[in-house]
C-alpha positions in Angstrom: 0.0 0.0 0.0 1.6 3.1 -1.1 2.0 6.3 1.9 0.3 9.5 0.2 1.9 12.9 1.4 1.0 16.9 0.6 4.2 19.0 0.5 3.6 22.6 0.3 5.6 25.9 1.4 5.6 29.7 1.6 1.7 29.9 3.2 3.1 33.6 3.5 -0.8 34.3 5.7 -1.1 37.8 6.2 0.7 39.5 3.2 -1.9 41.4 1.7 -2.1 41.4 -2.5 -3.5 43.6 -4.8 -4.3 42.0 -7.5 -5.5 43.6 -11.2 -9.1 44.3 -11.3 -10.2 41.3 -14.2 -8.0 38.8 -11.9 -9.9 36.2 -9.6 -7.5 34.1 -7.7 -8.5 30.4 -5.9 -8.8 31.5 -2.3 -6.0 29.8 0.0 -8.7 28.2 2.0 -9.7 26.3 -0.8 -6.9 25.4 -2.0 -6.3 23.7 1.7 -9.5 21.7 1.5 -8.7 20.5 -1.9 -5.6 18.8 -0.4 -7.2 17.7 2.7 -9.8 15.9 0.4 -6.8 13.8 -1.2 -6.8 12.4 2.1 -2.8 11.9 2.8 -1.4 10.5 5.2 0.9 13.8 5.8 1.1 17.5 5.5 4.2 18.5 5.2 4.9 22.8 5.1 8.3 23.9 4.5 8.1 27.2 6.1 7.1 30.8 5.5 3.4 29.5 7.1 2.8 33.7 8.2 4.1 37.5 7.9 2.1 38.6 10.3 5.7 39.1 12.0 6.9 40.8 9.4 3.9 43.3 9.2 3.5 43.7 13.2 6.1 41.9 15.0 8.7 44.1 15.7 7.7 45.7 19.3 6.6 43.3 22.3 3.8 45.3 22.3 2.5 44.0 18.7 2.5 40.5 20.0 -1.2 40.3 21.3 -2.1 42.0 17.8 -0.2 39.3 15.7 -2.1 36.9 17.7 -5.7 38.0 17.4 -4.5 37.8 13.4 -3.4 34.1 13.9 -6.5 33.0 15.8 -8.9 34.7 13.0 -6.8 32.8 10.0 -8.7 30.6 8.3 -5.8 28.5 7.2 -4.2 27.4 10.4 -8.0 26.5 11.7 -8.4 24.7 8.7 -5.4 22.6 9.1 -5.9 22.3 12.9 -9.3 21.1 13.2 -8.5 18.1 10.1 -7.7 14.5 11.3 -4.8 14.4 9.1 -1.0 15.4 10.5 1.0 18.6 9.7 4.3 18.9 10.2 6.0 22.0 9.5 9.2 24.3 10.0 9.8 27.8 10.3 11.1 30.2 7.5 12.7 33.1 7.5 9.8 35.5 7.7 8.1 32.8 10.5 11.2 33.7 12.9 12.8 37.6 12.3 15.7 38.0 13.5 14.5 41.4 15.1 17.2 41.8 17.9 20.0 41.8 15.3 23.2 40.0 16.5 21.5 37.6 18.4 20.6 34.5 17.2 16.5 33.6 16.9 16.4 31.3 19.9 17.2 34.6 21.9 14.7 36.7 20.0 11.5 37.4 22.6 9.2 38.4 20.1 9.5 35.6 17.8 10.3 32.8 20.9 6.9 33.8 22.6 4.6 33.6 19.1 6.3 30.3 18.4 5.8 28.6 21.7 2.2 29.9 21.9 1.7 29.1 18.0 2.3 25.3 18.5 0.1 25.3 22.0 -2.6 26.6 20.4 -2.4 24.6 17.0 -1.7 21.6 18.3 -2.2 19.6 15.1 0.8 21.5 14.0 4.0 20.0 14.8 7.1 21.4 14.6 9.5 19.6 13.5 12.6 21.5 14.1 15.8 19.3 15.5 13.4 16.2 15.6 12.5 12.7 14.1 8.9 12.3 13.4 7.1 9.6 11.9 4.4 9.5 9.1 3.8 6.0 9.3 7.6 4.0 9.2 8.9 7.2 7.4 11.4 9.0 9.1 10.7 13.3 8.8 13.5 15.4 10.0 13.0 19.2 10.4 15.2 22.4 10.4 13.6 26.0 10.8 15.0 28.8 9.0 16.5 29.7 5.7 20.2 30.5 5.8 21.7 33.7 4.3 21.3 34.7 0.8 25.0 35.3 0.3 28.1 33.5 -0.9 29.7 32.3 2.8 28.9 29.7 4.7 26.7 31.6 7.6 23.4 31.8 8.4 20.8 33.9 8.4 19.3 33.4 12.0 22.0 30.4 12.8 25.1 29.3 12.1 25.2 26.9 9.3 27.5 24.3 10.0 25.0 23.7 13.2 22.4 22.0 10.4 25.7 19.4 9.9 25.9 18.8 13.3 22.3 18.7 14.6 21.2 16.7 11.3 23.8 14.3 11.8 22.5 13.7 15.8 19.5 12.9 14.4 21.1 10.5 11.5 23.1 8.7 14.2 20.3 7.6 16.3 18.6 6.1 13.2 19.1 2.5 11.7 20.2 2.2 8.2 17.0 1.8 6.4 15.7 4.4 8.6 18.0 7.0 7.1 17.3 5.6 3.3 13.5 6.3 4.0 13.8 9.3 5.8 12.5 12.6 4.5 14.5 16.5 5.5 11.9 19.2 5.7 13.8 22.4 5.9 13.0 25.5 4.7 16.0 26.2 2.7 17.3 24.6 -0.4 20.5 22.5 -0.7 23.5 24.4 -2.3 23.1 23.7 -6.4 19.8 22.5 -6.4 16.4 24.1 -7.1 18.3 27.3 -4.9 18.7 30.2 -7.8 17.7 33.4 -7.1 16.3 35.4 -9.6 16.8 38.8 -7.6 20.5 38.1 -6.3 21.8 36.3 -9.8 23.0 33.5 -7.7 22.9 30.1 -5.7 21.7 30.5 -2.1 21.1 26.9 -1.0 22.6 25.6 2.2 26.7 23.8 1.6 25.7 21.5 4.5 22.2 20.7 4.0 23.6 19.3 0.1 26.8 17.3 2.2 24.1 15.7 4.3 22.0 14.6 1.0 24.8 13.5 -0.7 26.1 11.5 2.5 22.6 10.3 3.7 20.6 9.9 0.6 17.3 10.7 2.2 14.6 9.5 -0.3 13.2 12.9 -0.2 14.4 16.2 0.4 11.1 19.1 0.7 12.2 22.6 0.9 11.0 26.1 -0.3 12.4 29.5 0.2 13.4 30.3 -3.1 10.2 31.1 -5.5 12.2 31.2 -8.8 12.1 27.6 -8.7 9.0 26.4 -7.3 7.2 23.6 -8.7 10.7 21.9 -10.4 11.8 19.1 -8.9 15.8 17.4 -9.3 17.9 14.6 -7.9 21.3 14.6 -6.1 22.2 11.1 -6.2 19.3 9.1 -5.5 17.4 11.6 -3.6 14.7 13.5 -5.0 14.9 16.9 -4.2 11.9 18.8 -4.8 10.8 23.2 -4.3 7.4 23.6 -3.1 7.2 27.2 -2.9 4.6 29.4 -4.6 5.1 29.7 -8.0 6.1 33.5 -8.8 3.9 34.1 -11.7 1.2 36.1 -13.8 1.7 39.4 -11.7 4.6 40.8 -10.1 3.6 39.7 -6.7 4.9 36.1 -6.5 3.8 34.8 -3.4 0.3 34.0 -2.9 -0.5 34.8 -6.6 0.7 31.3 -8.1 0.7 29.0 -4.7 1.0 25.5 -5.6 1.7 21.9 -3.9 3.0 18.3 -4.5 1.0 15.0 -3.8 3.9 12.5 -3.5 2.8 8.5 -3.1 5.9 6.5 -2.2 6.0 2.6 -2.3 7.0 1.5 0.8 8.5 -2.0 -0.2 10.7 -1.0 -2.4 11.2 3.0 -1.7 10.5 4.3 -4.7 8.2 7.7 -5.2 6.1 6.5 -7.7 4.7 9.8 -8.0 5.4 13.6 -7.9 2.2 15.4 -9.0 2.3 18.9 -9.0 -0.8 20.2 -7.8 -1.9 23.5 -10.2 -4.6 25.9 -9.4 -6.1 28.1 -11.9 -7.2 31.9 -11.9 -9.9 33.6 -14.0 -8.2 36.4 -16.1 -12.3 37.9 -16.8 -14.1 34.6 -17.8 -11.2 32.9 -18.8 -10.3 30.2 -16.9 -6.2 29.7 -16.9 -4.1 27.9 -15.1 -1.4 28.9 -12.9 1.8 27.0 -14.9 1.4 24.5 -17.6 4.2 21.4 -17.8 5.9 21.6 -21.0 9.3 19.9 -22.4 12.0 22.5 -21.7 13.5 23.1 -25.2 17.2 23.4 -23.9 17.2 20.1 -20.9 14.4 18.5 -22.2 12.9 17.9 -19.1 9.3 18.3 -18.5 8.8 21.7 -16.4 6.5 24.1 -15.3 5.9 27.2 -17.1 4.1 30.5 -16.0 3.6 31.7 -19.5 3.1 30.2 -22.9 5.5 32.3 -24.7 8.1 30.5 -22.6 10.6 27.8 -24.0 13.1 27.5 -21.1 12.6 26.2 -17.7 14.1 28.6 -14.7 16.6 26.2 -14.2 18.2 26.3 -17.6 17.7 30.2 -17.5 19.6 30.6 -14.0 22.7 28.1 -14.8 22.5 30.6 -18.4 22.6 34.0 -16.0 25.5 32.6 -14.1 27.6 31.5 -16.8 27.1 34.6 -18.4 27.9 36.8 -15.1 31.2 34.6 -15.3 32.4 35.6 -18.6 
């Protein structure tokens, strides 16, 4: 009997969109039921669930206002009250590192709307630093995304702490343990599905892509980086797969485009049988058009998505181009 999960990222609840006045978007909620109704065994969120932080969070004094906003979102009730598991990590704009020098675990703001976040959602579950189980599959979490820049620190922690702390968590497991366990982090291995359209560049995670390449996780879910949302690639025989919102028809590409992955995995023999990714659709006046249509990328030949017809590269072939051509 296969396992059934739902892999989606970058919620982003609480950032407000204006969107043209002949566009009508799927509502997030939804979007939610429609993957409840798949009836997985797992929801798995890679960060970014809120920005309420970001829009209030920076005083202790906005903290009782960021949680009236969380009790009223329909989202998080939605996935709270359903019988099926979430597991999730923080992103970057779920933590803020607002005392700046410090690292998050010594942030007040963001320590106090965390703890009281997974009290009051209970069906929730955090998954940072910890081996959980969907079934006999192994999920291993890390919050945060690390720092969009060429060195090996972190954002909101040190790096080479992700090595360490994942490699705790490795040690304690048996063998086939590690080969079916999943990494839920928030941030992209180094190289892979991690190019960022605004910074020209790579921005993945070195250690998170040593423990892949050591480990060989069957699955490895991150988000973070919405350039390449929706592709999927393999480092070795893990399958590495961005399930952020797909940036898309207007400039805003964060809830306009949000997409998610039904993956069914054969337990006998460990093989994902399927990566489906999940497209919504908008309505541009009457027309009815979807959010990203899967086409053969002219240059890798590989089947990806694409936001607009006129399109004959995939993102991925169009960042490694930008980077070779910043290197001439």
């Amino acid at each position: 009997m296969t396992i059934k999960l739902i892999a989606i990222s970058d919620l982003h609840q609480g950032n407000p969109v204006t969107l043209p006045d002949n566009i009508k978007v799927v509502s997030q909620e939804k979007l939610i039921h429609s993957l409840i109704r798949r009836q997985p065994d797992g929801i798995l969120v890679a960060g970014d669930l809120q920005d309420y932080l970001w829009n209030f969070g920076k005083e202790t004094s906005s903290i009782p206002q960021i949680k009236k906003h969380l009790l009223n979102d329909r989202i998080f009730n939605v996935l709270n009250k359903t019988s099926v598991p979430v597991f999730f990590v923080w992103g970057n704009t779920d933590v803020m590192d607002f005392e700046k020098g410090k690292s998050y675990q010594e942030t007040s703001v963001t320590n106090e709307i965390r703890d009281w976040f997974c009290d009051e959602f209970s069906n929730l579950v955090n998954c940072h630093e910890k081996v959980l189980y969907i079934k006999d599959f192994p999920i291993l979490g890390y919050d945060d995304a690390n720092k969009t820049t060429d060195d090996h620190s972190g954002k909101c922690w040190n790096e080479p702490a992700i090595l360490e702390n994942f490699e705790k968590l490795l040690q304690g497991l048996d063998e086939e343990e590690r080969r079916k366990s999943i990494f839920l982090t928030h941030t992209p291995p180094r190289g892979t599905l991690d190019f960022s359209s605004l910074g020209g560049r790579h921005i993945g995670s070195y250690y998170l892509r040593e423990l892949i390449e050591k480990y060989q996780p069957i699955l490895s879910i991150f988000g973070h980086v919405h350039y390449c949302g929706g592709y999927s690639e393999f480092v070795g025989q893990t399958q590495c797969i961005n399930v952020s919102s797909f940036g898309l028809v207007v400039s805003h590409d964060i809830l306009f485009g949000q997409s998610a992955f039904e993956l069914q995995i054969n337990p006998e023999n460990l093989d994902v049988i399927s990566t489906k990714m999940i497209v919504s659709h908008y309505w541009e006046g009457k027309q009815k058009i979807p959010y990203v249509e899967y086409r053969r990328c002219q240059v890798c030949g590989r089947h990806t998505p694409f936001a607009r017809r006129q399109f004959r590269t995939c993102r991925v072939c169009l960042g490694a181009r930008r980077i070779e051509n910043s290197q001439k």
